[in-house]
C-alpha positions as CSV (number, residue, x, y, z in Angstrom):
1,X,-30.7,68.0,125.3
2,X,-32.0,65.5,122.9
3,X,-30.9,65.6,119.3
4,X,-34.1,65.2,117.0
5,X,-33.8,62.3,114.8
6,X,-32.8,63.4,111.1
7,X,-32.7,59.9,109.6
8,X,-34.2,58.7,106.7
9,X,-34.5,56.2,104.2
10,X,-32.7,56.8,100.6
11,X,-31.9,55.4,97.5
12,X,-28.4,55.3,96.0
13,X,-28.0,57.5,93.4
14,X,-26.5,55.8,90.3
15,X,-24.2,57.4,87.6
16,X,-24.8,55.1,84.6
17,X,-21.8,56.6,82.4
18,X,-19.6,55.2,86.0
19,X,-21.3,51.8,86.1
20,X,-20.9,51.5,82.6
21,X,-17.1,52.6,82.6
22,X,-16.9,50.2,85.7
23,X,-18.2,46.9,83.4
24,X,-16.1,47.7,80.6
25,X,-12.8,48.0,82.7
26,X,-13.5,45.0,85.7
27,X,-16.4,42.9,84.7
28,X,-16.3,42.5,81.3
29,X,-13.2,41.7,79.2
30,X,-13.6,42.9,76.1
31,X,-16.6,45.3,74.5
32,X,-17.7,42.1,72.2
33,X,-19.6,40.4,74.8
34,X,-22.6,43.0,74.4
35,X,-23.5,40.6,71.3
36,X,-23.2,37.4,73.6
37,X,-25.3,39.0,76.5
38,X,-28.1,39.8,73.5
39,X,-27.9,36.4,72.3
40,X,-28.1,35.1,76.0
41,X,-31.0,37.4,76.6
42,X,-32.7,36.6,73.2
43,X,-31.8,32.6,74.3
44,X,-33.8,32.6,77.8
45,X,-36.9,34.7,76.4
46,X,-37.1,31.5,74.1
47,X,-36.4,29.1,76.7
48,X,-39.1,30.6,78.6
49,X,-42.2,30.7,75.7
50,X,-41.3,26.9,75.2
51,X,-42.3,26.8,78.8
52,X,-45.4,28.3,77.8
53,X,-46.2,26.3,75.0
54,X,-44.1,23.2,76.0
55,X,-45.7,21.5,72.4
56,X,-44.4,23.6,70.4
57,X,-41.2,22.2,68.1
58,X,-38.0,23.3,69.2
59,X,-37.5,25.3,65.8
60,X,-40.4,27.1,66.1
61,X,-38.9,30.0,67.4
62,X,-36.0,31.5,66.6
63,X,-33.5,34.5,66.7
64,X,-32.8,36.6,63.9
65,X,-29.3,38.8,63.9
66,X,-29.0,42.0,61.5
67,X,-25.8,44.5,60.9
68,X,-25.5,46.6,58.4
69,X,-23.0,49.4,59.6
70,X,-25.7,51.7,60.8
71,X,-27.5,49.4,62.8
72,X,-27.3,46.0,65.2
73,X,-30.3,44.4,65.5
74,X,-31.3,41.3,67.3
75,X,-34.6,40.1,67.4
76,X,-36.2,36.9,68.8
77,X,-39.5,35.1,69.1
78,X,-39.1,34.6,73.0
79,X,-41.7,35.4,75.8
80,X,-41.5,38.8,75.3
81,X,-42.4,41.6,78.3
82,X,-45.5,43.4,79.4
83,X,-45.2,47.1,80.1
84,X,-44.9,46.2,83.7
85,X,-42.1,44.0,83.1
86,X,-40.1,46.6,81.0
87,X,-40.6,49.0,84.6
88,X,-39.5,46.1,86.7
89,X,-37.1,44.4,84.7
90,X,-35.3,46.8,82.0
91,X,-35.2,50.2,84.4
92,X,-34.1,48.7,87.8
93,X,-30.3,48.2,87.5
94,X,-29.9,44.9,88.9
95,X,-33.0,43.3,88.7
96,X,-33.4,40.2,86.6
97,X,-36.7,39.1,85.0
98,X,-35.4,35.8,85.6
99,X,-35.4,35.8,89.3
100,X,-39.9,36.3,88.9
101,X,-41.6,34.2,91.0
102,X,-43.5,33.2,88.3
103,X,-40.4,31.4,86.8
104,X,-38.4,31.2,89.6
105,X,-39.0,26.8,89.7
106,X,-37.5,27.3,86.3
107,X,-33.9,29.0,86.3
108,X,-32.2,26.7,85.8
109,X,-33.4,26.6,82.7
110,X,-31.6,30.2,82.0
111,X,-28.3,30.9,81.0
112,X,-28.1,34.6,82.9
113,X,-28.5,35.2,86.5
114,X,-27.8,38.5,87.1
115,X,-30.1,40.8,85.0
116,X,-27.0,44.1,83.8
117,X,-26.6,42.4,81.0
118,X,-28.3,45.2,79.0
119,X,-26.1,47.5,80.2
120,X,-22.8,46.1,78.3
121,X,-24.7,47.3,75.2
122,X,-23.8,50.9,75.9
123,X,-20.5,49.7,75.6
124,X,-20.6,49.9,71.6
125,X,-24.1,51.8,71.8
126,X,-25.3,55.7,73.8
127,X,-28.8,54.6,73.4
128,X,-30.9,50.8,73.6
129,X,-34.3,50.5,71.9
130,X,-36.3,47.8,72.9
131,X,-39.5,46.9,71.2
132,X,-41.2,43.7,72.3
133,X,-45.1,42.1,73.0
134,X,-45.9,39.5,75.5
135,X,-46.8,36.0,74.5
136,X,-48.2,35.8,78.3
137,X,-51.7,37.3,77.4
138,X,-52.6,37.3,73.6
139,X,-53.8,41.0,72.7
140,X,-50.9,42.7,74.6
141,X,-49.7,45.9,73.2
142,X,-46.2,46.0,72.3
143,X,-44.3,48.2,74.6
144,X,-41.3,50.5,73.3
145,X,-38.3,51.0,75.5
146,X,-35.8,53.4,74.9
147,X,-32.2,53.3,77.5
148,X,-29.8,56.3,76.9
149,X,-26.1,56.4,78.3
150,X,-26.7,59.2,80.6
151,X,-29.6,57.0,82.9
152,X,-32.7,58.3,81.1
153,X,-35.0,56.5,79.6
154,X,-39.3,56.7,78.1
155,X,-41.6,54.2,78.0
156,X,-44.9,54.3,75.8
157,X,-47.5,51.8,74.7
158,X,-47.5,51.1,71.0
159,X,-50.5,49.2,69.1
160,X,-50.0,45.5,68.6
161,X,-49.8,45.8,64.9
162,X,-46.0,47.3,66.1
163,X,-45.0,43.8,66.3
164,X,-47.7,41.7,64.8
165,X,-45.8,38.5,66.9
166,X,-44.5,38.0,70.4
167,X,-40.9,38.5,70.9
168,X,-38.4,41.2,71.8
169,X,-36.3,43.6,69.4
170,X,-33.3,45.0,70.7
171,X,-31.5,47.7,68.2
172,X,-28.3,49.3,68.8
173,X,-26.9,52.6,67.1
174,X,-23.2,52.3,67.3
175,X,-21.3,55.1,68.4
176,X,-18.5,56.0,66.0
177,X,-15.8,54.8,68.0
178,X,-17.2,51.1,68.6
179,X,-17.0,50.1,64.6
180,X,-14.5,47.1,65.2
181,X,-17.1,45.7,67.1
182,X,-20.6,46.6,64.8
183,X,-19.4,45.9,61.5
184,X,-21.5,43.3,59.4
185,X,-18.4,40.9,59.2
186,X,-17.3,41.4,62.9
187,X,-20.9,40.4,64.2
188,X,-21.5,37.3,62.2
189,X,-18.1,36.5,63.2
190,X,-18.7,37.3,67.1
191,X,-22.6,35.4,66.6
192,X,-20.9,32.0,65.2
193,X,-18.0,32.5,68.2
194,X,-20.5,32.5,70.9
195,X,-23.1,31.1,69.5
196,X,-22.1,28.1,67.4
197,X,-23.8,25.3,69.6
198,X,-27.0,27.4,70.4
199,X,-30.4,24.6,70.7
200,X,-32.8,27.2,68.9
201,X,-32.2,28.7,65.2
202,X,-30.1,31.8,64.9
203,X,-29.7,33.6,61.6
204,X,-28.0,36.5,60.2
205,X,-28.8,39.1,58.1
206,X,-25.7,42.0,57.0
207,X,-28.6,43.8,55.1
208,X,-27.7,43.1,51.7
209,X,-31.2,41.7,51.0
210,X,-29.9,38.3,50.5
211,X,-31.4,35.2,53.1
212,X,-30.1,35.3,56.7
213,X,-26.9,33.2,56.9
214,X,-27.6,30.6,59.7
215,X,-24.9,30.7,62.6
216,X,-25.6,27.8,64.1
217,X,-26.1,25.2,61.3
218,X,-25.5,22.1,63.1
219,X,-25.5,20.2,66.3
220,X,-23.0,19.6,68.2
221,X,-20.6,17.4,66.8
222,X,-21.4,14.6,69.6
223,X,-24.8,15.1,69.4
224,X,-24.9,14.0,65.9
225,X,-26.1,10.5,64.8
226,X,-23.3,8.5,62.7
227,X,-23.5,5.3,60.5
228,X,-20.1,4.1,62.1
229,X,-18.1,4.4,65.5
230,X,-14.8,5.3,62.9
231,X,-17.1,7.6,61.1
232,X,-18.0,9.5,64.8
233,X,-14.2,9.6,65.9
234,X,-13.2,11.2,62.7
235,X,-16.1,13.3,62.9
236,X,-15.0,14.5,66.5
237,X,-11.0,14.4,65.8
238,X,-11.7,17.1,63.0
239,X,-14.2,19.1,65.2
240,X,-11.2,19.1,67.7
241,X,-8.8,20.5,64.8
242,X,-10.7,23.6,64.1
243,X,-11.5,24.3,67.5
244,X,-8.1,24.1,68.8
245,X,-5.7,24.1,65.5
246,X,-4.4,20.9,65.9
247,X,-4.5,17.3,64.9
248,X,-5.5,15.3,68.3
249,X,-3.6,12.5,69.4
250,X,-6.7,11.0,69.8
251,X,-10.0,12.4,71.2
252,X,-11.9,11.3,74.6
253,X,-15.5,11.6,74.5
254,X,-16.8,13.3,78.2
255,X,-20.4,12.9,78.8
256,X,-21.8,13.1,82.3
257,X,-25.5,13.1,82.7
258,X,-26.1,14.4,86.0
259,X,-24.8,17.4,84.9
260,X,-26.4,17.5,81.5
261,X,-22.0,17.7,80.3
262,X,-21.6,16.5,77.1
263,X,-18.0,17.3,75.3
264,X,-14.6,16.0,74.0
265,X,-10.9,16.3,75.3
266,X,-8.5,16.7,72.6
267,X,-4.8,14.5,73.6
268,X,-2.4,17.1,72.6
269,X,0.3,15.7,69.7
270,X,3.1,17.6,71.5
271,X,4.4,17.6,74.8
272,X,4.1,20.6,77.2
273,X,5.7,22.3,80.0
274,X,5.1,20.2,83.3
275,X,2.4,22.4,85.3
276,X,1.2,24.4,82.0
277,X,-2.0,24.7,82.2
278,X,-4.2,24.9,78.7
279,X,-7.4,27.1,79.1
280,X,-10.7,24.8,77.8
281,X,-14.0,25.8,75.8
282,X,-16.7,26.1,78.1
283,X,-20.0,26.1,76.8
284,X,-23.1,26.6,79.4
285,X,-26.6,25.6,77.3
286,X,-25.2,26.4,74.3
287,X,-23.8,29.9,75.3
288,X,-19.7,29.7,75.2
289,X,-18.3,30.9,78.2
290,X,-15.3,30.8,78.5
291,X,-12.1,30.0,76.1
292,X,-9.9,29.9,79.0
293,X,-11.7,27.4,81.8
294,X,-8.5,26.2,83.9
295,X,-10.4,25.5,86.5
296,X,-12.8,22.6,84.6
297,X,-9.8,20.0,84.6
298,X,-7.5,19.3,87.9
299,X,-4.0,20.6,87.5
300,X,-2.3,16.9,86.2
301,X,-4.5,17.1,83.0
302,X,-2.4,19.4,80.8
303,X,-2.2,16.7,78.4
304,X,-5.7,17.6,76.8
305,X,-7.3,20.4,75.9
306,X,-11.7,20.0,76.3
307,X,-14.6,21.7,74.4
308,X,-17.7,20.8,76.8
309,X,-21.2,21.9,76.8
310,X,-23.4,21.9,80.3
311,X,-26.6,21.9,81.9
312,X,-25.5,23.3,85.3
313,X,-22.3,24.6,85.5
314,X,-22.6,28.3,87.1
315,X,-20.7,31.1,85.6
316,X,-19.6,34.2,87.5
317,X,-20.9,37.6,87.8
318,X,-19.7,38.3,84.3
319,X,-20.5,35.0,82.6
320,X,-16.8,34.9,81.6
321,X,-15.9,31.8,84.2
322,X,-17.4,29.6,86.0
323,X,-18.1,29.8,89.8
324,X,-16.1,27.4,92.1
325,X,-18.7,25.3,94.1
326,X,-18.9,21.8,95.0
327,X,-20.9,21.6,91.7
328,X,-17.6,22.5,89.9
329,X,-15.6,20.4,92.1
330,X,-17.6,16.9,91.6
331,X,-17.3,17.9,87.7
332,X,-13.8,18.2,87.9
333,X,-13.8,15.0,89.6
334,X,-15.5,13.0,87.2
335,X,-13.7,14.3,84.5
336,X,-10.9,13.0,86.0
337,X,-12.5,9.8,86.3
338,X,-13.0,9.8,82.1
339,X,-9.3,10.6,81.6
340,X,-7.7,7.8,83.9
341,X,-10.3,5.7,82.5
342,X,-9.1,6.4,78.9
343,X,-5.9,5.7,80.1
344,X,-6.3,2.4,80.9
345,X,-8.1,1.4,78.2
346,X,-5.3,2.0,76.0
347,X,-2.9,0.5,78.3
348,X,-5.4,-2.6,78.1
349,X,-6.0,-2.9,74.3
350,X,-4.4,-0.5,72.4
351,X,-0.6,-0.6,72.8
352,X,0.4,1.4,69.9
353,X,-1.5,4.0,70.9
354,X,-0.2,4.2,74.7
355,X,2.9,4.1,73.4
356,X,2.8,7.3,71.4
357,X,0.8,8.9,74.0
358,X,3.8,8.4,76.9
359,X,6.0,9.1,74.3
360,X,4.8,12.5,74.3
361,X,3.5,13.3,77.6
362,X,5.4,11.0,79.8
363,X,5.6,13.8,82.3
364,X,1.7,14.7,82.4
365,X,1.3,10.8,83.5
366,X,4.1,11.0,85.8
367,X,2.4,13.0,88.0
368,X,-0.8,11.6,88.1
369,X,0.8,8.1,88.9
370,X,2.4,9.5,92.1
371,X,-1.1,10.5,93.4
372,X,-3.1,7.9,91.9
373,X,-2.0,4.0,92.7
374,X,-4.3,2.0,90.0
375,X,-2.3,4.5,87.0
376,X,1.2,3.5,89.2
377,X,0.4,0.2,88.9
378,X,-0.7,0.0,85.4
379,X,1.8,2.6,83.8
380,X,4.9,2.7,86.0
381,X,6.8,-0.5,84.1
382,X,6.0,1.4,81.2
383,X,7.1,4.8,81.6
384,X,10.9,6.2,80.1
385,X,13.1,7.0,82.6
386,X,16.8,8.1,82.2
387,X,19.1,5.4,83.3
388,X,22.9,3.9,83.1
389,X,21.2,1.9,80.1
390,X,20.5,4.6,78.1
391,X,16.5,5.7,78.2
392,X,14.7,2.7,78.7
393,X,11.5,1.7,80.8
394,X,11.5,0.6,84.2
395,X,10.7,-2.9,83.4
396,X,13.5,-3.1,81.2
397,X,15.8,-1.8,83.5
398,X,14.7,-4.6,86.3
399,X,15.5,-7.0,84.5
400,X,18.9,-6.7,84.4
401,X,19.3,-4.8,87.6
402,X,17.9,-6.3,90.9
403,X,19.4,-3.4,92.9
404,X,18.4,0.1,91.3
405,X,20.1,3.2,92.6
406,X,18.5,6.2,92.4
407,X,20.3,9.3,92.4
408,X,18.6,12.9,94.4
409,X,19.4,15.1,91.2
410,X,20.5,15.3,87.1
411,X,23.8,16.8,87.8
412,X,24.6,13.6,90.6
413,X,23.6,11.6,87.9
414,X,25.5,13.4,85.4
415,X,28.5,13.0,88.0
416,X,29.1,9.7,88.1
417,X,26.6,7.7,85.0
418,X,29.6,6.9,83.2
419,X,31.6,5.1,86.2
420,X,28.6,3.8,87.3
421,X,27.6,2.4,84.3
422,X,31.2,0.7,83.5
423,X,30.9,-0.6,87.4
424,X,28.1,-2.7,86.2
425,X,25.6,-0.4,88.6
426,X,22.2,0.7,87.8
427,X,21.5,4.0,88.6
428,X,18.3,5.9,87.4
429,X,18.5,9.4,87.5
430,X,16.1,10.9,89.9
431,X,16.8,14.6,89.5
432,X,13.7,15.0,87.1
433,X,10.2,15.7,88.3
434,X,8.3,13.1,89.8
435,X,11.3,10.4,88.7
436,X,13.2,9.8,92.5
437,X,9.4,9.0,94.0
438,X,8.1,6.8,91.7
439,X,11.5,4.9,91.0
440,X,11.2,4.3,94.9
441,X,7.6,2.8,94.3
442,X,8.8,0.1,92.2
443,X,9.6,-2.5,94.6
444,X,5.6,-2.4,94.8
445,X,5.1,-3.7,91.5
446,X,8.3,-5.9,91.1
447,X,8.8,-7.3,94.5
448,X,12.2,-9.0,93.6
449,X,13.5,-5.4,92.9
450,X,15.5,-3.3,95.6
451,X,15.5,0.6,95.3
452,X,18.3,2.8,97.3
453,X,19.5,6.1,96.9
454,X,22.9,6.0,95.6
455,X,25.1,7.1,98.0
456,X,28.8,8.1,96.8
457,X,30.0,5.4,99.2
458,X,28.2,2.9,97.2
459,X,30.1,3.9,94.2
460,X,33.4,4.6,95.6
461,X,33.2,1.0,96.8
462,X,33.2,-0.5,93.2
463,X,36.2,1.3,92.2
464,X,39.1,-0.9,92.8
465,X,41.9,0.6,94.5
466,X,45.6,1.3,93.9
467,X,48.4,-1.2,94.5
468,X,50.5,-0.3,97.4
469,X,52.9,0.6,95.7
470,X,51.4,3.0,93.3
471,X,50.1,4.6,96.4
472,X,52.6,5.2,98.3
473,X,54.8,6.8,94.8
474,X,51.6,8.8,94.5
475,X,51.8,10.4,97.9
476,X,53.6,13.3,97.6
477,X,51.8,14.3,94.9
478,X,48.3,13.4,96.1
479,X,49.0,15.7,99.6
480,X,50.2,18.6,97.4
481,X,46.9,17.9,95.8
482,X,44.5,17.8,98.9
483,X,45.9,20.9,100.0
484,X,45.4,22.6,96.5
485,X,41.7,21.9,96.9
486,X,41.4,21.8,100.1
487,X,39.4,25.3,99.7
488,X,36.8,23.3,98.2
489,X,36.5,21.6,101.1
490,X,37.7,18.4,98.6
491,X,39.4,15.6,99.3
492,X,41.9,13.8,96.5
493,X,42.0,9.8,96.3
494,X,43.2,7.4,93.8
495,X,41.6,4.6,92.3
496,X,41.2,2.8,89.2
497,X,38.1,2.7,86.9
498,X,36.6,2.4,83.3
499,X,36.3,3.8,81.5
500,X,40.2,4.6,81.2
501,X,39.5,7.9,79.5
502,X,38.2,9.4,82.5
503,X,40.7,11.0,83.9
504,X,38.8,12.0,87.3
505,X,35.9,11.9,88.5
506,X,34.0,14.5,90.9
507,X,31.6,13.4,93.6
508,X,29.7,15.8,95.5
509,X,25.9,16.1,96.1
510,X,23.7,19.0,96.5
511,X,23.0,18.7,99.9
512,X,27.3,18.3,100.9
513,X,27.6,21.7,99.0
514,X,24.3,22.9,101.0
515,X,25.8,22.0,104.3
516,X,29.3,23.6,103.6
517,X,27.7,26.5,102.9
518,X,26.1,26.5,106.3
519,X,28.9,25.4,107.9
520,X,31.1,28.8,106.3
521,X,28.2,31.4,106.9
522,X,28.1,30.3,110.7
523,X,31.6,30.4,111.0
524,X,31.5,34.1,109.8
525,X,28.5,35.2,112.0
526,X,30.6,33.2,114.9
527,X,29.1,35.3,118.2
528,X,25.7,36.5,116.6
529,X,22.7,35.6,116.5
530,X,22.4,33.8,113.6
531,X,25.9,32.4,114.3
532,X,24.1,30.7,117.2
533,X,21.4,29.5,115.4
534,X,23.6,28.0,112.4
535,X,26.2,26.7,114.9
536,X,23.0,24.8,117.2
537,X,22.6,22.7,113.4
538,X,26.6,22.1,113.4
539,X,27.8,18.9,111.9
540,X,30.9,17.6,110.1
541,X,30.4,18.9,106.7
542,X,30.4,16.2,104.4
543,X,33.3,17.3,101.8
544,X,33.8,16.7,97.9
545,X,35.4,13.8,96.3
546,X,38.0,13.8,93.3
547,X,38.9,10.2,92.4
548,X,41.8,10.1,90.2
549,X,42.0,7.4,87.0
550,X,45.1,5.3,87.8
551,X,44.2,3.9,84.5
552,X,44.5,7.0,82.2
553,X,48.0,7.9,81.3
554,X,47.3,11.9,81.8
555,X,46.9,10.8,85.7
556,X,49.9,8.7,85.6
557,X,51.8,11.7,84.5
558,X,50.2,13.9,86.5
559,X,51.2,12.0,89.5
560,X,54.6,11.5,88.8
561,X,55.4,15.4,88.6
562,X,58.3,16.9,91.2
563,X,57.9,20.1,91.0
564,X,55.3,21.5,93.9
565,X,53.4,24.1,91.5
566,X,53.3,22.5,88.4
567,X,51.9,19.6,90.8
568,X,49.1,21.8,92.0
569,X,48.4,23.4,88.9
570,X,47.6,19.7,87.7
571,X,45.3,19.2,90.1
572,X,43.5,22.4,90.3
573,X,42.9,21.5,86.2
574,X,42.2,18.1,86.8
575,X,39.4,19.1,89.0
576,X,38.1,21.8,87.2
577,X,37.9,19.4,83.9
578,X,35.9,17.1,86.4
579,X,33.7,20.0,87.8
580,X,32.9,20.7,84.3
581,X,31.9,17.1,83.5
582,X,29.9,17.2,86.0
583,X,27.7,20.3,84.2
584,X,26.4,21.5,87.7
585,X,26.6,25.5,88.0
586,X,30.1,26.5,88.9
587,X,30.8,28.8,91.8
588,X,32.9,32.0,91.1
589,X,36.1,30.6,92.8
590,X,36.0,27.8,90.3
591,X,35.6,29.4,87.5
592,X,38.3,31.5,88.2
593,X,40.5,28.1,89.4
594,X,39.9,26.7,85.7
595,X,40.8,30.0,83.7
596,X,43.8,30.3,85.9
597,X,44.7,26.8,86.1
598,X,44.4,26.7,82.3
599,X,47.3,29.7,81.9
600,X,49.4,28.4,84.1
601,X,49.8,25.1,82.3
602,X,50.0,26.6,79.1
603,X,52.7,29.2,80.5
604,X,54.8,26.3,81.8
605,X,54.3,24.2,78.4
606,X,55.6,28.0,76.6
607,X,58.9,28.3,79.0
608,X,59.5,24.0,78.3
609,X,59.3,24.7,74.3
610,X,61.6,28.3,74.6
């Protein structure tokens, strides 16, 4: 039995009130970009009747905003539409008049590329009116277009005397509840946001009957022409400060042609949080796009902050971002390029300058040099590192220190920078980001220089040892304290070093504590599985280190005491005071060892005095 055939073609039924709902909650962040998707419109209808009349002055036509509470308003001199067009283009949901063949050679041209931008009206508005007249034959009729929420809409022919001139009006009725975003205040306000750096003439008009208020009263700042190069740098410096509330450390103009970018990056006077990316100002033709443009910069560049207008950058779906492509990419690139560039021009002739600017963002260049080897070359002698000397550059520190230690973290460092230091040994602490690679890359720069990782051999071999003598008195006491600490996995040694005030001093690295660790959890899963596996990486497990000040007279008396548990009760302090020095986390088992340690002492000192 054959079935008969029951298909057919249809067309998806669309709830407006849904698609609307689904803009205002996904595409769109915020209700206020109705006024920038009317300005955008407004924009390409102009962009395209200079195509048409490609003599005309660029402020011939312009765009002309009005708000007075009751109404929104926006009106432009642009190409207008045919009463064909308003079928094709305003009641198709999707459909752009931009993508026309007739101007298809020309969108670049266009801000918008995706033709719903009418539709974020109805997220202040329940009904669109759109009266406009085609500049593309000269006794067009206007055409009158009205758009309600619920997906209806009429169409009728009006005579031309309806709009004497070519253009488009768009008028929104605000519903009640969309005030914070029609009021005469709030839309000059949104108009100068997104429109501020707009080619062609927009005014504004709140209905008063006074003149329209231009929006965009000026170029762009570095489109301006300036009498001086110190005049154009102040002029941009203060363009920065009210775009981004602060002072620039100094301001890099970005300009790359092929691209039609044109912009500045602002240094920031403050230093920020490695990895903290700032969000930039991204303006496409004119039209801001974004406030938040991460992605324009690569991730090392959280040093500036960038206002940029472009030709060809392509925003997203909702014009809010821009699209990642290998457009995006190169731009990021080259961008790059300007920064390193500016860089090395202070580095070359403007020392004061560089010196404030890795003053403050020591970090941000940090981690460009480890990527990039002409900025490691130029900036590595220059950059502050912490060191035995105190804070002091690189090539400071070499010169004094052939040999350069280099320790794995800031606690290490921490750990042993006073010994170290009185040993005559230059250690760099490594445990900061970036700091342990580059220090390693010195020896590429200062060839006479040697860099090693400090290993504690290296310092327990500068720290002269005890007499025979005072080794062999100290014994008894030393083996009481090896076995006090020996749950620490810690050995107990003693040697002499300055400075004398030191009573002890803890060495033990991360990765020692990291292996013990390993080494206890496989003896506790001995027979499993994962007893196995931890006892297939089985080694010695490197153990802690407390070196005990011959020199400092609480050690001497420490190591002359008798009596077994006021012996290990010494030692247990002595190396929770060195633990503590050391200002890595404590485990639970020490901190309870310095607490009791602590009471003990002072409930032996209480029975001595009774």
């Amino acid at each position: 039995m054959t079935l008969p055939d029951t298909s057919a073609d249809r067309t998806f039924q669309v709830d407006l009130r849904g698609l609307v709902d689904l803009l205002s909650h996904h595409l769109y962040s915020s209700p206020r970009v109705y006024l920038r998707e009317l300005l955008q419109n407004a924009v390409d209808a102009l962009t395209a009747r200079h195509g048409l009349e490609p003599g005309a002055p660029a402020d011939a036509f312009g765009i002309r905003l009005h708000a007075d509470g009751s109404v929104v308003r926006v009106e432009d001199d642009g190409v207008g539409l045919t009463e064909a067009d308003v079928h094709t283009f305003l009641a198709t949901i999707g459909r752009s008049s931009k993508r026309a063949d007739r101007i298809a050679e020309q969108r670049g041209d266009f801000i918008g590329q995706f033709g719903i931008g009418l539709l974020s009206c109805f997220l202040v508005a329940d009904e669109i009116h759109v009266l406009s007249r085609s500049a593309r034959t000269p006794d067009a009729p206007a055409v009158e277009w009205r758009g309600r929420g619920d997906g209806s809409y009429t169409v009728r022919t009006l005579p031309a005397s309806a709009r004497p001139r070519p253009g488009t009006t768009v008028t929104l009725t605000p519903r009640a509840d969309a005030g914070e975003w029609t009021r005469p205040a709030r839309v000059h306000a949104l108009a100068r946001h997104f429109g501020s750096l707009l080619r062609h003439p927009v005014t504004f008009d709140d209905g008063t009957g006074g003149p329209g208020a231009p929006v965009n009263p000026e170029q762009a700042p570095w489109a301006r022409t300036y009498t001086t190069p110190g005049s154009r740098a102040r002029s941009l410096a203060a363009y920065g400060e009210e775009v981004f509330g602060f002072t620039p450390l100094d301001t890099i103009e970005l300009d790359l042609p092929a691209v039609g970018l044109k912009g500045i990056a602002c240094v920031l006077p403050e230093a920020v949080p490695a990895g903290r990316r700032h969000g930039h100002r991204v303006h496409v033709k004119g039209m801001l796009l974004s406030e938040q443009a991460e992605e324009i910069l690569p991730e090392w560049a959280f040093f500036v902050r960038c206002v940029v207008d472009a030709e060809s950058l392509r925003p997203t779906a909702s014009r809010e971002s821009l699209y990642e492509d290998d457009t995006l990419a190169a731009v990021r690139d080259a961008l790059a390029e300007r920064l390193r560039a500016w860089i090395a021009r202070a580095a070359a002739s403007d020392p004061d300058l560089l010196a404030r600017f890795l003053q403050t963002h020591h970090l941000a260049v940090k981690s460009l040099a480890v990527h990039d080897d002409e900025i490691l070359r130029m900036l590595l002698p220059w950059l502050p590192f912490e060191t035995t000397d105190g804070h002091t550059t690189l090539d400071e520190f070499a010169r004094t220190h052939r040999t350069v230690l280099v320790t794995s973290s800031v606690e290490e460092f921490r750990q042993v920078a006073a010994i170290a230091s009185s040993a005559g040994l230059g250690v760099v602490n490594g445990g900061y980001t970036y700091d342990r690679e580059l220090v390693h890359r010195l020896p590429e720069i200062r060839q006479e220089v040697s860099v090693a990782d400090l290993d504690p051999a290296t310092l327990t071999a500068h720290l002269d040892p005890v007499d025979r003598e005072t080794e062999l008195a100290a014994a008894a006491y030393l083996a009481r304290a090896r076995d006090a600490l020996a749950v620490f996995d810690c050995d107990v040694a003693l040697r002499t070093f300055q400075p004398a005030s030191a009573p002890a001093l803890l060495i033990d690295s991360r990765e020692a504590r990291h292996e013990r660790t390993r080494s206890q959890l496989a003896r506790e899963q001995e027979g499993g599985l994962w007893g196995d596996i931890l006892g297939a990486l089985r080694q010695e497990a490197p153990r802690a280190q407390l070196i005990l000040n011959q020199l400092n007279p609480l050690v001497r008396t420490a190591v002359a005491i008798d009596e077994p548990e006021l012996a290990r009760t010494s030692a247990e302090a002595l190396y929770g005071q060195a633990a503590l020095l050391s200002r890595r986390p404590l485990r639970p088992s020490e901190s309870s060892l310095i607490n009791r340690s602590f009471l003990d002492l002072l409930a032996h000192a209480l029975r001595k005095d009774s």
